[in-house]
C-alpha positions in Angstrom: 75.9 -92.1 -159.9 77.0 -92.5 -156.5 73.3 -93.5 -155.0 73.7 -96.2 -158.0 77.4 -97.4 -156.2 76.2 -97.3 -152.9 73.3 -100.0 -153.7 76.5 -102.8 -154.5 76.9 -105.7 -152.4 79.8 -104.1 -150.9 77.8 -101.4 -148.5 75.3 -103.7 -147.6 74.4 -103.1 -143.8 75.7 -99.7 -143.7 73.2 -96.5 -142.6 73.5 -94.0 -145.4 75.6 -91.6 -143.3 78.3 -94.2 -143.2 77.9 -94.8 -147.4 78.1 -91.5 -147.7 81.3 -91.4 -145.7 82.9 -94.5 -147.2 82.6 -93.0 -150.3 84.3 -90.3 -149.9 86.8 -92.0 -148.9 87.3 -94.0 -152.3 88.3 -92.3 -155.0 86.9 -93.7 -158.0 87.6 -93.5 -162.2 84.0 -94.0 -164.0 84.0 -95.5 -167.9 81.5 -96.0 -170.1 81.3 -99.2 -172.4 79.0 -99.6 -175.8 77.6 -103.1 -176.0 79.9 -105.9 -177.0 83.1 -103.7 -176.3 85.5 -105.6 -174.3 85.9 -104.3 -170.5 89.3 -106.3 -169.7 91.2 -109.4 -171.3 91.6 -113.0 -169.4 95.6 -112.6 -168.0 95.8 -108.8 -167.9 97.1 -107.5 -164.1 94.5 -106.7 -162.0 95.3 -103.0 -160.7 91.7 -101.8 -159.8 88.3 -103.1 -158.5 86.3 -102.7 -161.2 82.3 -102.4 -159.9 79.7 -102.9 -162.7 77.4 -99.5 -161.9 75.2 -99.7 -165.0 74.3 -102.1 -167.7 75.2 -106.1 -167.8 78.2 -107.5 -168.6 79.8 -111.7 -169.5 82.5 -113.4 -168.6 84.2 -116.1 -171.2 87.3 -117.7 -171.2 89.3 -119.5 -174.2 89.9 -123.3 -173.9 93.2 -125.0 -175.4 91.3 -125.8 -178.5 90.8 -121.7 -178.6 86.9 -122.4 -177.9 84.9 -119.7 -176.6 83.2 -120.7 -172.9 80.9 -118.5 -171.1 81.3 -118.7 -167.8 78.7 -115.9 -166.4 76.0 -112.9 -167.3 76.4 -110.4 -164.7 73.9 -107.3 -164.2 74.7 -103.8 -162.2 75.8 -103.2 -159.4 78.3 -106.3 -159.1 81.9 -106.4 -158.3 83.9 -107.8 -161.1 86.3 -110.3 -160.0 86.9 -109.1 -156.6 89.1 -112.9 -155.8 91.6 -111.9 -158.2 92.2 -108.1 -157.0 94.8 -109.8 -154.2 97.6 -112.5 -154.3 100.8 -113.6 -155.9 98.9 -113.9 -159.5 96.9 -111.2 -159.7 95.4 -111.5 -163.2 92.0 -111.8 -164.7 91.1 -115.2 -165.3 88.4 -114.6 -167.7 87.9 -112.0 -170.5 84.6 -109.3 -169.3 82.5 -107.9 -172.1 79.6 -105.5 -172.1 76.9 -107.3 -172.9 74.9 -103.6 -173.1 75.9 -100.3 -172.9 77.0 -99.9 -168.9 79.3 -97.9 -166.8 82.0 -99.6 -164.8 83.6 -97.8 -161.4 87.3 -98.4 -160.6 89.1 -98.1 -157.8 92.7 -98.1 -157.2 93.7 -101.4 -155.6 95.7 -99.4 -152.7 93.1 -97.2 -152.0 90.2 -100.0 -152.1 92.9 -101.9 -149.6 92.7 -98.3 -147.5 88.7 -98.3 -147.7 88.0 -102.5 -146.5 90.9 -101.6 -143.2 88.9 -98.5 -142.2 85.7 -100.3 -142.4 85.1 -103.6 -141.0 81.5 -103.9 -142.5 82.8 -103.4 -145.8 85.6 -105.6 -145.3 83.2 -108.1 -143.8 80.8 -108.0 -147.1 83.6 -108.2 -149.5 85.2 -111.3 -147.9 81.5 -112.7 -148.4 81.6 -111.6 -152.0 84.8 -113.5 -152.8 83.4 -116.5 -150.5 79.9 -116.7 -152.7 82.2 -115.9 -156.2 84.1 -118.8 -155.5 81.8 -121.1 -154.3 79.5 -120.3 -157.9 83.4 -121.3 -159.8 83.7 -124.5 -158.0 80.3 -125.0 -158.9 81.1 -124.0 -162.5 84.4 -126.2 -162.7 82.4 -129.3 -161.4 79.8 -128.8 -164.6 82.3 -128.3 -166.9 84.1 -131.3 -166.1 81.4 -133.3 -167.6 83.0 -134.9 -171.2 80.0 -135.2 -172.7 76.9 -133.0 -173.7 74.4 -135.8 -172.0 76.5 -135.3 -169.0 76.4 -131.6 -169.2 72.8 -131.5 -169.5 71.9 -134.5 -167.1 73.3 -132.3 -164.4 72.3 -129.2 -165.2 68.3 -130.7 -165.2 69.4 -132.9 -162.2 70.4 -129.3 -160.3 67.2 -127.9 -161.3 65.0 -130.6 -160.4 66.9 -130.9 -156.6 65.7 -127.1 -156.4 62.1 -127.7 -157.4 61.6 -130.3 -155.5 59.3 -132.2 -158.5 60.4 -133.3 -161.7 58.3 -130.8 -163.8 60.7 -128.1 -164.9 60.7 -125.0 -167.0 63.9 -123.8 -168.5 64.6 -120.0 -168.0 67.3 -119.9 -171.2 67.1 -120.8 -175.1 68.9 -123.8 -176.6 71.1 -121.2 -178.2 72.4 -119.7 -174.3 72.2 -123.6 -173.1 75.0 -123.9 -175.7 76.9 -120.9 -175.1 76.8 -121.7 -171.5 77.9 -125.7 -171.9 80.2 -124.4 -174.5 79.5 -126.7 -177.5 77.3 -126.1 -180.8 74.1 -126.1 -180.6 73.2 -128.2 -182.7 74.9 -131.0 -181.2 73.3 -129.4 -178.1 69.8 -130.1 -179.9 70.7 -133.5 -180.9 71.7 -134.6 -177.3 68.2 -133.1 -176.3 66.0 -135.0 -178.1 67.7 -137.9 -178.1 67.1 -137.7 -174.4 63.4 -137.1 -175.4 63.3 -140.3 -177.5 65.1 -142.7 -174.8 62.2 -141.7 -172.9 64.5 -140.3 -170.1 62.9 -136.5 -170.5 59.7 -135.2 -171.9 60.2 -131.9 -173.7 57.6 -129.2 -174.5 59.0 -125.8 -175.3 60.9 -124.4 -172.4 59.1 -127.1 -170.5 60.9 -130.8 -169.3 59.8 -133.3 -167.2 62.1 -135.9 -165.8 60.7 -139.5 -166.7 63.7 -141.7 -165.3 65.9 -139.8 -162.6 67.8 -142.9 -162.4 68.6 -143.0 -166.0 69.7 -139.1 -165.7 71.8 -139.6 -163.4 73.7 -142.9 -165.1 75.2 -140.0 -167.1 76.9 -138.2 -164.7 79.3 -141.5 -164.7 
């Protein structure tokens, strides 16, 4: 278990003498989770960093409408959100879920404070953590902002197609996760699709897209 918790993010750059030693330092609660239990509840106090060890976990929140988003699938070992352990509102902002069976670490919030003042590396990396977790949540706010599913889906191929560098693309989810992760039905998600397809603005074959009118793509993200 413990050569499993030293492999996290957070003790990257450390020899394995000074794991070893940072660990004992930390004292840590392990629990185990059956798939689809829930692991915490979006505005419940944050009063540990929680580290997934084992298995893979989701994060969702609840819009106003009492829609279900998905914001992310996390797999072991990651930090679970290590932005909200500190600060005047210290709550979850999402609801977590085991998406498999896994095994989530905990550490008390004073003694993790303890641990990141004793060691700068640690300190360093989880300052990087919270940097990269909330540059992938302004990224996430940005998509979500889109009104419509056109929009959605205009910049999530647009995204893809600036990190391929050619307009050929292959799609790495299902039309059913597309949905969950846009947060609308698929159907409606299936619809927007092909009506893309028939526009001419997308070629679709399977998993497989090609942009035909980048121009046209991008008039959605209007």
């Amino acid at each position: 278990m413990l050569d499993l918790f030293s492999q996290c993010q957070l003790f990257h750059g450390l020899s394995s003498k000074e794991k070893e030693e940072s660990l004992q330092d930390i004292r840590v609660q392990y629990r185990s989770y059956k798939k689809g239990n829930p692991i915490v509840f979006a505005n419940e106090a944050v009063i540990q960093q929680l580290i997934l060890i084992e298995g893979e976990v989701k994060s969702e929140m609840a819009d106003f409408n009492g829609k279900t988003i998905k914001m992310a699938d996390m797999k072991a070992p990651k930090l679970l959100a290590p932005g909200f352990l500190f600060g005047q509102d210290s709550l979850y902002p999402v609801s977590i879920i085991a998406k498999s069976d896994c095994v989530i670490a905990g550490i008390n919030k004073s003694h993790f404070l303890e641990s990141l003042l004793k060691h700068q590396q640690i300190q360093k990396n989880f300052l990087n953590i919270i940097s990269n977790q909330t540059q992938f949540l302004t990224r996430k706010i940005n998509f979500l902002s889109f009104k419509t599913i056109k929009g959605k889906i205009a910049h999530f191929l647009l995204k893809l197609y600036t990190k391929a560098g050619h307009t050929e693309i292959r799609l790495s989810q299902s039309q059913s996760q597309l949905a969950e992760l846009f947060g609308v039905a698929r159907p409606s998600l299936s619809r927007a699709f092909n009506e893309l397809n028939h526009d001419g603005i997308i070629e679709m074959e399977g998993k497989k897209i090609s942009i035909l009118n980048v121009a046209a793509l991008k008039g959605y993200l209007d």
